[in-house]
C-alpha positions in Angstrom: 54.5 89.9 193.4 57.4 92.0 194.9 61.0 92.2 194.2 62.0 90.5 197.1 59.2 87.6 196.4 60.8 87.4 192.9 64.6 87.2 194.3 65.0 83.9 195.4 63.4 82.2 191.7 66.3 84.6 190.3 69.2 84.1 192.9 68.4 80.2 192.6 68.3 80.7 188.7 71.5 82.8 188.7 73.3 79.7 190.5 72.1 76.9 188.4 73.0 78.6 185.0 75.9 80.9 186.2 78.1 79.5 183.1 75.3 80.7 180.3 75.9 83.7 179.7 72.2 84.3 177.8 70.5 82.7 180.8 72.7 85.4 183.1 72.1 88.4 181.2 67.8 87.5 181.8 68.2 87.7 184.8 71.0 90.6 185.2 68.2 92.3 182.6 64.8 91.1 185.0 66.8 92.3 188.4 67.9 96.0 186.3 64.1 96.4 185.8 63.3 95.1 189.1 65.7 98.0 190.9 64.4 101.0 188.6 61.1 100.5 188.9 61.0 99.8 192.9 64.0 102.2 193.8 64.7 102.8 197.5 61.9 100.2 198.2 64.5 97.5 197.1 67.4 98.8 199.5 66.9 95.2 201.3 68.1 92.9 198.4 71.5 95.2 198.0 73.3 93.1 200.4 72.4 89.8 198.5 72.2 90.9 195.4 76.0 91.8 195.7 77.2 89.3 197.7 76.1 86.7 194.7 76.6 89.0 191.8 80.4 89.1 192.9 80.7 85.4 194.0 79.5 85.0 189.9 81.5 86.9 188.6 84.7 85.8 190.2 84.4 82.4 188.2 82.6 83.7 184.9 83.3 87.3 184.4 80.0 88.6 182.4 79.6 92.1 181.5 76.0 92.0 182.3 77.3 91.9 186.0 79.2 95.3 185.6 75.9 96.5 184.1 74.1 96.1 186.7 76.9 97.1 189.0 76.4 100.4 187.4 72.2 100.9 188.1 72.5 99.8 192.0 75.2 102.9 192.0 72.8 105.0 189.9 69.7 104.5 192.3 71.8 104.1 195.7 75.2 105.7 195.0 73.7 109.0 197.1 72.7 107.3 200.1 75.5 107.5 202.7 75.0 104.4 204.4 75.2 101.9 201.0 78.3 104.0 199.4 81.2 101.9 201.1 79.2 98.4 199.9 78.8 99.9 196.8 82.6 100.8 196.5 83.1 96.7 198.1 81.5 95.7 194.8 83.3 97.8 192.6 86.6 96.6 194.0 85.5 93.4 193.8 84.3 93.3 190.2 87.4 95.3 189.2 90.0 93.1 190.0 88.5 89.7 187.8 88.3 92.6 184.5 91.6 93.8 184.8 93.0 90.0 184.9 90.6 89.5 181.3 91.9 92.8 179.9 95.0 92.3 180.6 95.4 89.3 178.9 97.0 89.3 175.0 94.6 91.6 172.9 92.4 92.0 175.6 91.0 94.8 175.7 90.2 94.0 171.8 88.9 91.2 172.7 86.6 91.9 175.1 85.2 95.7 174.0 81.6 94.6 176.1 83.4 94.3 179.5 85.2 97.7 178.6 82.0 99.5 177.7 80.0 98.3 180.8 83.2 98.6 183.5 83.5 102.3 182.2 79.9 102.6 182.5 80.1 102.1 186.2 83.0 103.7 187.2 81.1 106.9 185.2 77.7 106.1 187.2 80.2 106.6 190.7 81.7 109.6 189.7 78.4 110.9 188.8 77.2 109.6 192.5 79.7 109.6 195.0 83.1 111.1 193.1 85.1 111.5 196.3 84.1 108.0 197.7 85.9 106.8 194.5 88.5 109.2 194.2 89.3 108.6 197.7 89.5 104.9 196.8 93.0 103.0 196.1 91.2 101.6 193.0 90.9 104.6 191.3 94.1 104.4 189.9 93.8 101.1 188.5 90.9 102.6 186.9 92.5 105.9 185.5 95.5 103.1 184.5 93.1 101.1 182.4 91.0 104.1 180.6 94.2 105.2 180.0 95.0 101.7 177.7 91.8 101.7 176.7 91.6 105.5 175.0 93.7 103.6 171.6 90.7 101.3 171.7 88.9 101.2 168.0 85.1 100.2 169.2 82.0 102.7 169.2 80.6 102.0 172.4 83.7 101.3 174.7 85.5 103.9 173.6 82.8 106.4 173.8 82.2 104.7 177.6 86.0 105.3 178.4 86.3 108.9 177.1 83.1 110.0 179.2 84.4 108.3 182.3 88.0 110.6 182.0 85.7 113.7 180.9 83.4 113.4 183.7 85.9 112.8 186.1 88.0 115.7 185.5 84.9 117.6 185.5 84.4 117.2 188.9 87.7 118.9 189.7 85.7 122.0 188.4 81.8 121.4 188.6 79.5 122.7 191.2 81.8 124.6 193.1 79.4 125.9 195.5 79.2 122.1 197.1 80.7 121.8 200.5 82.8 119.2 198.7 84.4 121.0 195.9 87.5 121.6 197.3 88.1 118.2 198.2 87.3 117.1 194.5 89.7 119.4 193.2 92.3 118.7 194.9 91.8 114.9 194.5 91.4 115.2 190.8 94.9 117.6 191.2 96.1 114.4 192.6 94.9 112.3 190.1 96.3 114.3 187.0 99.8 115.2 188.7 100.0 111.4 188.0 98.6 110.4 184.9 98.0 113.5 183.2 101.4 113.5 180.8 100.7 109.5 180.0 97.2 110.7 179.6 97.8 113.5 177.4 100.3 111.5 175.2 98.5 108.5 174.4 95.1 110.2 173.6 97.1 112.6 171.0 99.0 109.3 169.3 95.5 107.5 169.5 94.4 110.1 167.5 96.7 109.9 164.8 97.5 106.1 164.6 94.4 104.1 166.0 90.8 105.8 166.2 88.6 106.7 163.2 87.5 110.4 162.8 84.1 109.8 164.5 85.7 109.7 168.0 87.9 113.1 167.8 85.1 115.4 169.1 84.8 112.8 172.3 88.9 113.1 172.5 88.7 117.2 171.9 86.4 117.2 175.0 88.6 115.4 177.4 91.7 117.6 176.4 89.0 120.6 176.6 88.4 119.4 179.9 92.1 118.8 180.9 92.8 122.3 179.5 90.1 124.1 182.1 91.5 122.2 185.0 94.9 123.6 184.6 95.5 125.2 181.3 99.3 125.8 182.0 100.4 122.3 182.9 98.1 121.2 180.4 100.1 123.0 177.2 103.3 121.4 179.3 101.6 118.2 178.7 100.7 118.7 175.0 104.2 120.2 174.1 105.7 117.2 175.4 103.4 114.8 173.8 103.6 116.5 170.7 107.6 116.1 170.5 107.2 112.5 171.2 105.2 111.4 167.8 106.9 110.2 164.9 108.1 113.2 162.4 108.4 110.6 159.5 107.1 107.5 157.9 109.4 104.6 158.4 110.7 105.4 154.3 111.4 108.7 155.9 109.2 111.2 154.4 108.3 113.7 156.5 105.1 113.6 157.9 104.8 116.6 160.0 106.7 119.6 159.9 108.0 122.1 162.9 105.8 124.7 162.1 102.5 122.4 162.0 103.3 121.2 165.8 103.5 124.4 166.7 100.2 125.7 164.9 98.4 123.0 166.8 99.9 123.6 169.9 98.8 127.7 169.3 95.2 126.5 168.3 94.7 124.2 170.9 96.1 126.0 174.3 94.5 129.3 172.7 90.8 127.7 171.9 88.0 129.7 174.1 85.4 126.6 173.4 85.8 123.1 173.0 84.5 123.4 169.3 87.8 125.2 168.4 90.1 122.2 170.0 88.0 119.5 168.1 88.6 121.2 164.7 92.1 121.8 165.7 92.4 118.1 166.3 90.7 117.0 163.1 93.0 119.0 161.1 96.0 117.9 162.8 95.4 113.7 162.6 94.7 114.3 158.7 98.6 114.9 158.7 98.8 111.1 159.9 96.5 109.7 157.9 
């Protein structure tokens, strides 16, 4: 039996139980096996597939959908004639997610939706990063990894600090691609307007809200931050760094001049990330 015999059983299926969310996941789970092991061969059912993941979605908003969003732009984000549907569905999914996260405690709340819309967006800038970047979503995106880099869960935050990491990356990777100067000066784009906010809340999310565990995933996006442009970068960290709290509210002090300054030195001077992530371990024990 093929994929396409197999679809309409699971598009009917889909429709009839799109309010379980167990039910949904099967078949999100069956269709995610169906599209690895077939590949290219089930290019046809893209279309459909979408078309009624989306529809879905826009009533009952399960992360399962995102998921799966994030295989068809693994196996078909390369192929020039499916990246502007693929891009369709990401703008589509996006804007239902942002309404849930935005919502009181949201992102909290819903740490499954963060993990698997993070996993996507990564899967497109591993694919097709200037169809993204060229994308008016993309700062909607950036916006919302940006809230979510304070977020104290395992797997979403580790999904939202690869998404940032990768995608500054590909202001610097592979620059013998006929596109790299287009990336770069995209992801130029990209920083010039969220780079400070971005630089500020991972430093005070590393003091205040994340457990030690996820500091070497932090060090690397201000590692990767650093190699894009080191001198606006230490610009960005001075600033951020005056902006945290120099006491507790009893008003002890808990961080002196000379200790911002150290950090500052060790960070902007590392050679490898290993040096920044130490620096930064060192640093939020003064908070903690």
């Amino acid at each position: 039996m093929t994929v396409v015999q197999i679809w309409p059983v699971l598009s009917e299926t889909l429709n009839a139980h799109q309010a379980d969310n167990r039910i949904v996941e099967r078949c999100c789970r069956c269709l995610r096996f169906a599209v690895r092991c077939v590949g290219k061969g089930s290019a046809s059912l893209l279309q459909p597939l979408v078309t009624q993941m989306v529809s879905v979605y826009q009533v009952f908003p399960h992360s399962c959908f995102l998921y799966l969003g994030s295989i068809l732009v693994d196996e078909y984000g390369m192929e020039e004639g499916c990246r502007q549907g693929l891009l369709d569905m990401l703008q589509a999914l996006c804007m239902p997610t942002f309404q849930l996260l935005e919502q009181p405690n949201g992102l909290r709340n819903h740490p499954d939706t963060v993990d698997d819309l993070f996993r996507l967006a990564t899967r497109f800038v591993q694919r097709s990063p200037v169809t993204l970047l060229s994308s008016s979503i993309i700062v909607h995106i950036i916006q919302c990894a940006v809230a979510a880099t304070s977020l104290d869960h395992r797997d979403a935050n580790c999904s939202v600090m690869k998404f940032v990491r990768d995608l500054i990356h590909t202001g610097v990777a592979n620059d013998h691609e006929e596109d790299f100067e287009v990336r770069k000066r995209l992801i130029g784009q990209a920083m010039e307007q969220h780079g400070q906010q971005l630089i500020s809340q991972l430093l005070h999310s590393c003091c205040f809200c994340l457990p030690p565990y996820t500091l070497p995933d932090v060090a690397e996006v201000l590692w990767e931050v650093m190699v894009f442009d080191r001198p606006t970068f230490c610009r960005w960290l001075e600033n951020a760094l005056k902006a945290l709290p120099k006491e507790t509210s009893g008003g002890a002090v808990t961080v002196t001049h000379k200790q911002l300054t150290d950090f500052h030195r060790q960070v902007t001077s590392a050679e490898e990330c290993k040096q920044v992530c130490w620096a930064v371990r060192e640093f939020t024990r003064l908070f903690r």
